[in-house]
N, C-alpha and C positions, 0 to 999 in steps of 0.2 A: 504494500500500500504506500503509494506518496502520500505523506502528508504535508499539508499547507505550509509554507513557509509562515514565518511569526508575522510579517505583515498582513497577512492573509487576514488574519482574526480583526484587525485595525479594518479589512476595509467591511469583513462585513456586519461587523457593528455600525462604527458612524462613517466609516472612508474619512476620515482623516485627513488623510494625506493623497484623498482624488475626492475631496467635496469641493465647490466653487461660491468664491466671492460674488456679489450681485453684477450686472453688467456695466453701471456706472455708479461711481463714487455720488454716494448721499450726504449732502454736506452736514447732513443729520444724524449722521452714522459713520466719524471720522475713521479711516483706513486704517489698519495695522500700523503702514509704514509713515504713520502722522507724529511727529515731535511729538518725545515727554519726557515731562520733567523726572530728572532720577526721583525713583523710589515713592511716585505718583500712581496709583493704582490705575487699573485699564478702566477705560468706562464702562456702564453695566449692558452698552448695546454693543459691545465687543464680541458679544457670544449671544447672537440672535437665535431665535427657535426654531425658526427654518432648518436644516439642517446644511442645505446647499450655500445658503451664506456664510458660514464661519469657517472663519481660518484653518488654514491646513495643524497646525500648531495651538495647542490648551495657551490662552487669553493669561497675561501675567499673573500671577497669584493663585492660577487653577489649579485645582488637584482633578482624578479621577477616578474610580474605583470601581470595577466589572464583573460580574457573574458570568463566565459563557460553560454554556451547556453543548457539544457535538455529539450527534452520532454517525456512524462511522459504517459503510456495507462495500464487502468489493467479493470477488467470486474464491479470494484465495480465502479467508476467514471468518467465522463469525460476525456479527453483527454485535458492535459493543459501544457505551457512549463514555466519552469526557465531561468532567465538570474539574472546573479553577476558576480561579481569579487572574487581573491583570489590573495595573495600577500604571497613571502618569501624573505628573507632577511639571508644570512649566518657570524652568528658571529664569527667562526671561520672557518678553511678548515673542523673541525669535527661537528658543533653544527648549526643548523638551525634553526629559529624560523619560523611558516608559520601560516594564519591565513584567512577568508574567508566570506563570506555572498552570499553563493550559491544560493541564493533564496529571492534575493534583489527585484525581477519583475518577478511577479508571472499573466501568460496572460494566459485567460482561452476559448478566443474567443466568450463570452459572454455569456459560458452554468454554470457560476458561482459555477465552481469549484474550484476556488480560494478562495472562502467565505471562513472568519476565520481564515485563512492564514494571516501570517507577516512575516515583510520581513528578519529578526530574524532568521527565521524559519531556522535549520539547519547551523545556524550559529559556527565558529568554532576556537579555540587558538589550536598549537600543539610546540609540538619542538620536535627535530629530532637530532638523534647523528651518526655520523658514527663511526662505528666498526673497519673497515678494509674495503680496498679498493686496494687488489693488487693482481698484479700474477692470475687474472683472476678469484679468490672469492673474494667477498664482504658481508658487515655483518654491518646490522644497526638494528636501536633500537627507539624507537618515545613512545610521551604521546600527546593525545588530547583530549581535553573538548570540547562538542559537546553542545550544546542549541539546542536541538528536534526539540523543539515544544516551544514557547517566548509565549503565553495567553492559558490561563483557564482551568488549571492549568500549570506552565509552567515545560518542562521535560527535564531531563540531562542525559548526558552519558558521563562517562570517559573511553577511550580506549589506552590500554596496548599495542603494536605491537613489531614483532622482524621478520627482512626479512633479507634471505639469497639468494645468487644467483651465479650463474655460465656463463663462457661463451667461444663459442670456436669461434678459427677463426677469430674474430672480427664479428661473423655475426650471427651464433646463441647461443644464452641465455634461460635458464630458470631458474627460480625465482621461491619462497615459501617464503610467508609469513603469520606469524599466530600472531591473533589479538584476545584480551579480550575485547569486550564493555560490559561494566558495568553500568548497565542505571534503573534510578527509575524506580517505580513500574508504569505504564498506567493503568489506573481503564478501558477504555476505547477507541477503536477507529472509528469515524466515519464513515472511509468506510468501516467498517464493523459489521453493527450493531447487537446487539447481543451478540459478541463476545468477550469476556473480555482479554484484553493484562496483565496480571497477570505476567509474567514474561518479562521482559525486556533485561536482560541478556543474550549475545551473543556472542560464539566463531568462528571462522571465520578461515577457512583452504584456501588460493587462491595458485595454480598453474598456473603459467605464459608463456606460450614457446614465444618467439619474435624471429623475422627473418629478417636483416637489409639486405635487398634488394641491394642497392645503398647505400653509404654514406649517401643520404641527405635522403630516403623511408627506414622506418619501417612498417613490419605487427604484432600483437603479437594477441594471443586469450588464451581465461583463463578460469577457471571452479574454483567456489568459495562456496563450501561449507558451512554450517553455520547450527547453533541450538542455542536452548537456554538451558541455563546451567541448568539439570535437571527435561528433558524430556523424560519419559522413551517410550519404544517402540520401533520399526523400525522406525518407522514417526516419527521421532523425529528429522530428519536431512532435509535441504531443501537446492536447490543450484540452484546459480548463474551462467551462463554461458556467455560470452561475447569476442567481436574479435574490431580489427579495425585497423586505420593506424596512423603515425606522417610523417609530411612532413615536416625537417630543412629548414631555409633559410638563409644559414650561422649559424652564433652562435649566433646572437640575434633573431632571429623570427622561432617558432614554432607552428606549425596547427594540429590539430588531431583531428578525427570523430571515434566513437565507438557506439556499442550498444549490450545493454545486457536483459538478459532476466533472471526475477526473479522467483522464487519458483518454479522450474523446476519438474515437478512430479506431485503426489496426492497433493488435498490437505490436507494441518494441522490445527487441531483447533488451534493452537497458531501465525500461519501468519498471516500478513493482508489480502494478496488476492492472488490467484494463478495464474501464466504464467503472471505477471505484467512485461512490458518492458519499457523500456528504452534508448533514442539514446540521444548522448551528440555531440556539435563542440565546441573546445575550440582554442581561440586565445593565444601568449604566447610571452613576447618581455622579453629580461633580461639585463641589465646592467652589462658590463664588465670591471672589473677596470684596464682593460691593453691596 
């Protein structure tokens, strides 16, 4: 089974880091990149309810804190779900730090496909910069260090990313971001035996379209790309496809359900397993310093 890179879980909670600013500057609603004074709290229309308005980056003085629920079906394993937390924290209006343990409660309903699993597993440190944030583009930038797989042997991956995005109207957006995971070597993966993970390395193309309904309903759906660096062939590309919603409640509470569907296609000798899916609900409450 692939599973989601750590920014994965970012987009299908709020997209993050592929939501869009409005299409023109509200002189009502000063820009991210508007002078202030040191150690001047953001204003409280910093972090609108819409979801496709706010910045790619948590509003100075935010915190974050998340419930996400996944579960997990592909043809080599059981059927089993995740439940963790994930938390961000913004040190400046541009610099984020965020961090996670998606796979804290790993329930497999007793066909023990949980075995060898920890709660480690996918666990995640990142920071986040914002680029720009006005006039309707935006432009950020991120590093995260992934922990795979925490026992025998334990496996890493560090991931490079840079998202752009656009938006009209205040109501529809689409977003691109493109990601480097750079991940040791896997001699091997259990679900699928046999088959030797020899390269780990993985570039990642996501296109995003989102449609903010209502101020407080969002829908977005996405097709995400992916290979490993160095795979010759036509099959050498494999993609992600996935949709879903965000429901605001106000500015501190956030809901979103999604699901996606992995290795879309033939299969590759270099995936884990083909048409692997995935449905996620995440809770999301944030701390506002105004």
């Amino acid at each position: 089974m692939r599973v989601a890179p750590a920014w994965a879980l970012r987009l299908a909670l709020i997209s993050p880091a592929l939501v869009a600013a409005g299409a023109h500057a509200d002189p009502a609603s000063p820009p991210i990149d508007a002078a202030k004074l040191a150690g001047v709290a953001a204003p409280a229309d910093a972090w609108p309810v819409a979801v496709v308005d706010r910045p790619l980056t948590l509003a100075r003085g935010m915190a974050s804190v998340s419930l996400n629920s996944v579960s997990v079906w592909n043809p080599a394993t059981s059927e089993r779900s995740f439940f963790g937390p994930t938390a961000a924290f913004a040190l400046h209006d541009r610099v984020e730090v965020d961090a996670g343990l998606p796979q804290a409660i790993c329930w497999d309903r007793g066909t023990r496909a949980c075995a060898g699993g920890s709660a480690l597993d996918q666990s995640y440190l990142g920071l986040a910069f914002g680029i720009r944030h006005r006039d309707g583009l935006a432009m950020a930038a991120g590093l995260t260090e992934t922990l795979v797989k925490a026992s025998g042997p334990a496996e890493h991956a560090t991931s490079i990313w840079f998202t752009g995005r656009r938006t009209w109207f205040h109501r529809l957006a689409l977003a691109g971001i493109g990601q480097l995971a750079i991940g040791w070597e896997h001699p091997m993966d259990p679900a699928s035996p046999g088959v030797a993970q020899t390269n780990q390395t993985r570039f990642y193309w996501t296109e995003q379209l989102e449609w903010q309904v209502v101020e407080r309903l969002r829908l977005f759906a996405y097709g995400n790309p992916y290979r490993p660096i160095g795979a010759p062939g036509d099959e050498s590309w494999a993609t992600r496809v996935g949709g879903g919603a965000t429901l605001a409640i106000g500015q501190r509470w956030l809901f979103a359900v999604g699901c996606a569907v992995d290795n879309v296609g033939p299969a590759r000798p270099w995936q884990y397993a083909p048409n692997a899916t995935d449905c996620r609900v995440t809770a999301s409450i944030y701390h506002l310093p105004w």
